[in-house]
Each structure stands twice: as structure tokens, then as C-alpha cells.
N, C-alpha and C positions, 0 to 999 in steps of 0.2 A: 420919810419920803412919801410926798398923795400921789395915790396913783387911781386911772379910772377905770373898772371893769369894763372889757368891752366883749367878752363873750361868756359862754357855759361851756362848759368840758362834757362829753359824754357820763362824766361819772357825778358831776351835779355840781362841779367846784367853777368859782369866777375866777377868771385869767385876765390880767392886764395885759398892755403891749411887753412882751417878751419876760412875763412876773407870771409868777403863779405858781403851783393853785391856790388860790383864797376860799376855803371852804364855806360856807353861809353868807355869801355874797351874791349882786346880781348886778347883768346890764347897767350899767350908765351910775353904778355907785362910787363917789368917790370914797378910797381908805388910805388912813395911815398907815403904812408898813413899817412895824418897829422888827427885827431879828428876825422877818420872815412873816409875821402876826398879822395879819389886817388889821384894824382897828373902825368902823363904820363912822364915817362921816358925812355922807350925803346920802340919804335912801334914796332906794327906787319907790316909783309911787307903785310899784306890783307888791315890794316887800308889805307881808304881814305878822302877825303877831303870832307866831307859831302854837297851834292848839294843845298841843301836848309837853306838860313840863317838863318834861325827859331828854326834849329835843337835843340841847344842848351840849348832853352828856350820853345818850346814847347814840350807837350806830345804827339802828333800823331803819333809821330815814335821814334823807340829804335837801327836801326840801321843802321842807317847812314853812319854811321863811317868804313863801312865794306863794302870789294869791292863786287860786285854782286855774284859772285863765293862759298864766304864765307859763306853769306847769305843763298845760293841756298842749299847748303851741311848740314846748321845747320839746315835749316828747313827740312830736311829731313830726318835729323838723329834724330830730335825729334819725328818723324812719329814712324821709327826703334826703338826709345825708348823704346816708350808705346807700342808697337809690343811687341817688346821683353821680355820686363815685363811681358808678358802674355806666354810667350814661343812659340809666334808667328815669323814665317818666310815667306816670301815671297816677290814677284817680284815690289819692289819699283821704278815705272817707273823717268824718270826724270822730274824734276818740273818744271809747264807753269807758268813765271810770266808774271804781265800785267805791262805795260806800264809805267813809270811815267805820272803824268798830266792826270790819266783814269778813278778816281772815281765817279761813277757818281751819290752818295749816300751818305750822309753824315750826321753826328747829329753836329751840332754847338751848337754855347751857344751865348747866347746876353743878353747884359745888359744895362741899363741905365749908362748915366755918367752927369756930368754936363753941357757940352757941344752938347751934344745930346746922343751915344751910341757907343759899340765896340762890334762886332762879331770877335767870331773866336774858338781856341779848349785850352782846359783847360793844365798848365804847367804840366808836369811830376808830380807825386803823390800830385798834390796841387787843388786847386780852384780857384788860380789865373786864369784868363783869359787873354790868348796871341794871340794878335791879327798876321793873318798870312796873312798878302797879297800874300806872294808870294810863297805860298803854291806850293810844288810839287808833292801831291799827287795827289790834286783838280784838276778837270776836268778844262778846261781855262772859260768854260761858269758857272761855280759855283763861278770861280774868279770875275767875272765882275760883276756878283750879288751880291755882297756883302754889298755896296753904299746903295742897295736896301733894305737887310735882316736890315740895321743897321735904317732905316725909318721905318721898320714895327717893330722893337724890341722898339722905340720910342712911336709907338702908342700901343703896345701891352702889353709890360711890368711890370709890377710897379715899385716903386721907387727900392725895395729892391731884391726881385727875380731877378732873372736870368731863362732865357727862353730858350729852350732846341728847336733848330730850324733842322728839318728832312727835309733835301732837299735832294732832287732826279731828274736827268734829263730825260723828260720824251720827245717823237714823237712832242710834240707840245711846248715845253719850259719848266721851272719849274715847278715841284710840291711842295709846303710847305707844311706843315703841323707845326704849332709852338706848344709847350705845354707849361703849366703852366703861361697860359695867366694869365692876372684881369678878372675879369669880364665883360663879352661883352660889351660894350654901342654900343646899335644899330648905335649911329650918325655916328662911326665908317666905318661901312661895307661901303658906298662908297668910303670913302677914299681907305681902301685897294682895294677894286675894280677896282679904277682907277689907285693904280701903279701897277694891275695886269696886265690890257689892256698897260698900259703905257709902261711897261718893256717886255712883251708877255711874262709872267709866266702863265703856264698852270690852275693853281688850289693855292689858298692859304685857308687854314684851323685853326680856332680860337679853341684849344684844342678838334681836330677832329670831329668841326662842319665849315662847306664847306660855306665859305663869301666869296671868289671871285671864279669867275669859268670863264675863257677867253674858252678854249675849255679842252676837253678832256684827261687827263694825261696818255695817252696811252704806253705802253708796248707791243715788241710784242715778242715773245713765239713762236717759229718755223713761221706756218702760222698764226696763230692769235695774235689778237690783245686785247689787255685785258686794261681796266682801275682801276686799283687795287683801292680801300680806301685810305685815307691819312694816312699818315704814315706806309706803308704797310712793309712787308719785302722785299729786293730786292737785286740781289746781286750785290754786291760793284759796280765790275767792267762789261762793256759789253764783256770785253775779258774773264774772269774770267765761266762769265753765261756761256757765250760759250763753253768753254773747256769743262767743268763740264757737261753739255745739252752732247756734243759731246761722253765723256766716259760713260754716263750714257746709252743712245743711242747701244756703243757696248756691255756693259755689259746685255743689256736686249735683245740682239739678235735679231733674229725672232718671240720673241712673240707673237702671236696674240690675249692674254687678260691679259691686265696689273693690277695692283694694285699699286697705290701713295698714300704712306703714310704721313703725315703730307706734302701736295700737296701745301699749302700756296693758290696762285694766279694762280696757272699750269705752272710755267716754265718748268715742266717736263713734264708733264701731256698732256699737251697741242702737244708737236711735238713728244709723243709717239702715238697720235692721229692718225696718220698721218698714220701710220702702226696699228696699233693694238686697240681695245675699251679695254677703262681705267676707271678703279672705284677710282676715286679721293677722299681722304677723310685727311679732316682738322678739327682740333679744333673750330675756326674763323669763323662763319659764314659770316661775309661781305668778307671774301677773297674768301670763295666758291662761293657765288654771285658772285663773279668778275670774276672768272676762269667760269663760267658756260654762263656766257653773254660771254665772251669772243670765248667761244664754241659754242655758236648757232648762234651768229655773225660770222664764221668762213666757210668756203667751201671746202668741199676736205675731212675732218676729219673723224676721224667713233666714232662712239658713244663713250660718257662722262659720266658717271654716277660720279654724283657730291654728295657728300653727308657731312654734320656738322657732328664731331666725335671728341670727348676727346680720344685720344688712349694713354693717360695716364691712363684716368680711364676703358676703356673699349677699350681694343686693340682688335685689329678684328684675330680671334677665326682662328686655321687649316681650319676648317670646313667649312669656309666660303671661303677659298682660295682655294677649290677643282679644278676649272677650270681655278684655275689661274698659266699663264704660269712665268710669271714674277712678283719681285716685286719692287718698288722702294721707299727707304724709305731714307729721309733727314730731322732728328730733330735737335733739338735746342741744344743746347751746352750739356746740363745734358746728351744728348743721349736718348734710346727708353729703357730701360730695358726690364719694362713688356713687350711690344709689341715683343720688340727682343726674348725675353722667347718661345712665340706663335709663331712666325717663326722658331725658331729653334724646334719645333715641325711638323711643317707641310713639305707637300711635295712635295713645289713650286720648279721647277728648278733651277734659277737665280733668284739670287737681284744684286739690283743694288742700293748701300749704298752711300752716299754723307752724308758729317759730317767738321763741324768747329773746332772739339776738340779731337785730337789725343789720349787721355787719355780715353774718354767716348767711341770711336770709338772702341780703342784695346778693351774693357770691352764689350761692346755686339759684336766683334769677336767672343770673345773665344767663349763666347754662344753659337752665330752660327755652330763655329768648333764644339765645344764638343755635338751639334745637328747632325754632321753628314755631315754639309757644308764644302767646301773648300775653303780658300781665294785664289784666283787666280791670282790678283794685285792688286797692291795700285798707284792710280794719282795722285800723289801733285797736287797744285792749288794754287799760294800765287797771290790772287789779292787787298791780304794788305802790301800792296809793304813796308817795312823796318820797320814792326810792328813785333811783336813777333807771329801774328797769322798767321795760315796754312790751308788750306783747303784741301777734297782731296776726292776722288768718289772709288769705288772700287768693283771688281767683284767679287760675292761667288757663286759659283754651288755646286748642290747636288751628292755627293762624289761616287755616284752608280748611278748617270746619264749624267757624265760629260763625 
């Protein structure tokens, strides 16, 4: 049966009239459908020649196949989407992507084999494991690590698990953090210890307890410098952090008393410092630890008020934002609901919103709006270079003080 693509799905797949999904397909292609398969019979003139061999067979990326331009458009009209669904308009700036070869942040997976072991990222909807050397997302220093991650999945493993390896590049070399170890056996820690010195990896962690430590896994946050927990959150890309630090920066203006909401480690928090005193508050206490050493460590800044805080269960109140001129808040995929509820009651100037999920992002808009807020624009951000995710920062001011 030929059938003709005639859209993109959110998750990077081409859909015919009432068919689909066609994974690695696009707009205006016509394909055979044999048992459900696409088959490519007519390209888009967007399709390109995917740069990474792996493509194929790995799940890290969904779109390859499509020239940068394409990309840049879809991811941006999924923004417009979810806007629109909401009867949202406004100024969708053009999107910063980062680099190939820039991430410098990654979840792997390792396993045992009989031979010794395979690292790498799991196939498209499967559990297979496909090993990628020559990874083009991957930072070149995560590539050369790998020799490495495939010795410590050896001593860490067990026969049948598969171990979920969070690497991050940090000021001083590697950070790991591996999950879903065996059980420690102390005889263990010098070995890892010594391909930690051996390789200059910064920090290696046994299901986020710290067995090698060479120096410091530092981060640095405007002027400071922070050494986050293992496995921390971080964002992907150093181009990515950037952009995002950058809009977030013009959205909160001249502040001179901020509020960061789910604050993480203070990538924001920290070079709002710089200008303005910030009440930083996170769920995680070892990331507030970490943003708060990173603060007192720091010279130049003006006061951090660091504080632990569930603001799912207890979002911080109007009342409490009385003197606050700005605010910045960046959750996790689900979005802030309640919290967004209580901003859009109070009668802060500016936020300064940063979000991973276009869908949850439109959903506490409208909030904001039907509170009385403006959205003022929206920043793409894709620093998951030819994945179906998008990032993006964006400014709301109060609609009688803008």
C-alpha cells in the first residue's frame, strides 16, 4: 500500500492519513507500507543523509534524516502547538541549537557480556543495547571514556542487570555516578579508585555513594563554582546552560530581589547573584548544599538565601513574594501547577519561566495569563540536537506594570 506522509508527531514519527507512526520519514514522502514497515519511495528534498552511523540502530536520536532547517521549524512549531491549544499567541524567538559532539551529560547503560562488557544507549523502543562509538552527540571526551565506563560496568554490574551510567563533564574531568550496582564489596574501592587517578575522572559513585574522588566535579554558574552530588541535574549542553542563563538574565531585568524556584544546584540562581539577592529554593537538599557552598565559596555576589522545599507540596504562598521583584522558576517535565496557581495570584513583576515540555509549559501559561500575566516571548533552546525534545525560557510581566 503507498501512502503519503503528511505530518510529524511530537515524538519525531511521520503519520499518513489515519497510518502511522512511520519512524524516519517526513512531510510530502511517499512509502510502501508492507505489515506496518514504511519502505522510502519518494524523499523529501529536507531528507538528509543522517551523520551518525548508529542512526539507524540506535535510540538517541529521531532525527537525523532531516536537514537542520526542518528540524529547527518542527521544533518550533511544536512550541506554537501547545501555545495554541491554549489560545496562546506570542513572539516565538528563533531557536539556539548547540553544536554536534556538545553533550556533556549523559545516562548510558552497561552491561556484562562474556567477553568483558558493552556501553552505550538503548535501540529505538527496545532494550537492546547499541553500542555507539562514534556517537555524534557525545562530547569527544565522553567518547574516549568509554574503554573506561566498559571496566567499571565489569567490576560493578552483575551477571544479569544492566547499570544505568550518568556521566557528566565536569572543570576537572569526569563525573560518574553508576546506578543499580551489586553490592559494594569494599575490596572493590581501590580498584575504581585507581582508574579514577588513572584516567583523571573527577568523581566515580557506587549507587550515589562517592568510592573514587581524584578532585572536585566542579561546575561553574556565572561566577561561581559549585560541585553538585552525583548524579545531579545538569543541563545537557554548556551551549544550551548558556543561552537559557542568558534569556533568563533578560527576562528578570533589573531585579534587585529574586526568587528560584526549583533552583536545582543554582545555574540560575547563582549569576542572578551577581545583580540581585536570591531566595533559592529546591526540593533536594544535597543540591541546596551544593548551590549554597558554591555561594559562600563565591566573591562578588550578594546574598543567597538557600532554602529545602517540596513546592509541589507547599508552593511558596503571594505573601511571601511581597518584595520580590522577580521570579524564576524551571520544573521538571510534569510542570509547577500548584505553584504556578500561587503566582498567578501574586503581584511579582516578571518571571522568568524555563521548561523542557512544551505541553506542561502552555498549561501553566494560561494560568499565568488568565492571572493577569503577559507572555511576552518564547526562546527555543534545543540542546538535544535531533531528539524530539525542545527546550525554551520565556518572559511573563504583569499586564498593569509592564
Amino acid at each position: 500500500m503507498t501512502l503519503t506522509i503528511t505530518r510529524i508527531t511530537a515524538a519525531g514519527d511521520g503519520m499518513a492519513e489515519d497510518a502511522g507512526p512511520f519512524p524516519r520519514t517526513l512531510p510530502g514522502e511517499e512509502v510502501d507500507v508492507v505489515d506496518g514497515t514504511a519502505r522510502l519511495l519518494t524523499p523529501s528534498p529536507t531528507r538528509v543523509k543522517p551523520p551518525c552511523r548508529h542512526f539507524k540502530s540506535c535510540g538517541g536520536c529521531a532525527m537525523q534524516h532531516a536537514d537542520d532547517g526542518f528540524v529547527a521549524d518542527w521544533k518550533t512549531s511544536v512550541i506554537a502547538t501547545g501555545l495554541a491549544a491554549r489560545g496562546i499567541e506570542t513572539d516565538i524567538r528563533p531557536i539556539l541549537t548547540s553544536p554536534p559532539q556538545s553533550r556533556r551529560r549523559a545516562a548510558l547503560h552497561g552491561k556484562r557480556t562474556k567477553s568483558g562488557a558493552m556501553v552505550g544507549f538503548h535501540g529505538r523502543a527496545s532494550d537492546v543495547l547499541i553500542e555507539t562509538p562514534d556517537c555524534q552527540l557525545l562530547d569527544p571526551a565522553i567518547i574516549a571514556a568509554l574503554p573506561v565506563l566498559e571496566q567499571l560496568t565489569v567490576i560493578a554490574a552483575s551477571r544479569k542487570a544492566e547499570l544505568e551510567l550518568v556521566v557528566a563533564l565536569s572543570e576537572n574531568g569526569i563525573d560518574l555516578d553508576m546506578r543499580n550496582c551489586k553490592p559494594l564489596d569494599p575490596r572493590v574501592i581501590g580498584e575504581v579508585s585507581a582508574l579514577a587517578e588513572q584516567h583523571r575522572f573527577a568523581r566515580i559513585a557506587w549507587d550515589g555513594e562517592v568510592i573514587g574522588l581524584r578532585a572536585p566535579p566542579i561546575q561553574t554558574f556565572g561566577q561561581a563554582r559549585v560541585a553538585p552530588p552525583p548524579g545531579a541535574f545538569l543541563q545537557a549542553t554548556l551551549h544550551g546552560q548558556n543561552m537559557l542563563m542568558q534569556a533568563v538574565a533578560e527576562a528578570v531585568g533589573g531585579a534587585k530581589h529574586v526568587a528560584d524556584l526549583f533552583a536545582g544546584c543554582g545555574t540560575f540562581s547563582l549569576p542572578a547573584a551577581e545583580t540581585a539577592e536570591v531566595w533559592a529554593l529546591e526540593g533536594e537538599a544535597s543540591l541546596i548544599a551544593a548551590l549554597d557552598q558554591g555561594w559562600r565559596q563565591a566573591t562578588g555576589l550578594k546574598k543567597v538565601t538557600a532554602d529545602t522545599r517540596d513546592l509541589f507540596r507547599r508552593p511558596v504562598l503571594p505573601s511571601e513574594l511581597s518584595k520580590t521583584d522577580a521570579v524564576i522558576i524551571d520544573p521538571p517535565r510534569a510542570g509547577a501547577e500548584a505553584q504556578t496557581i500561587e503566582l498567578a495570584k501574586s503581584e511579582v513583576p516578571r518571571i522568568a519561566a524555563v521548561s523542557c515540555n512544551p505541553v506542561t509549559f502552555a498549561r501553566d501559561a494560561d494560568i499565568l495569563i488568565k492571572g493577569g500575566y503577559r507572555l511576552d516571548w518564547v526562546q527555543p533552546v534545543d540542546q538535544f540536537r535531533w531528539s524530539s525534545h525542545v527546550e525554551l525560557a520565556a518572559q511573563f510581566t504583569r499586564a498593569h506594570m509592564a
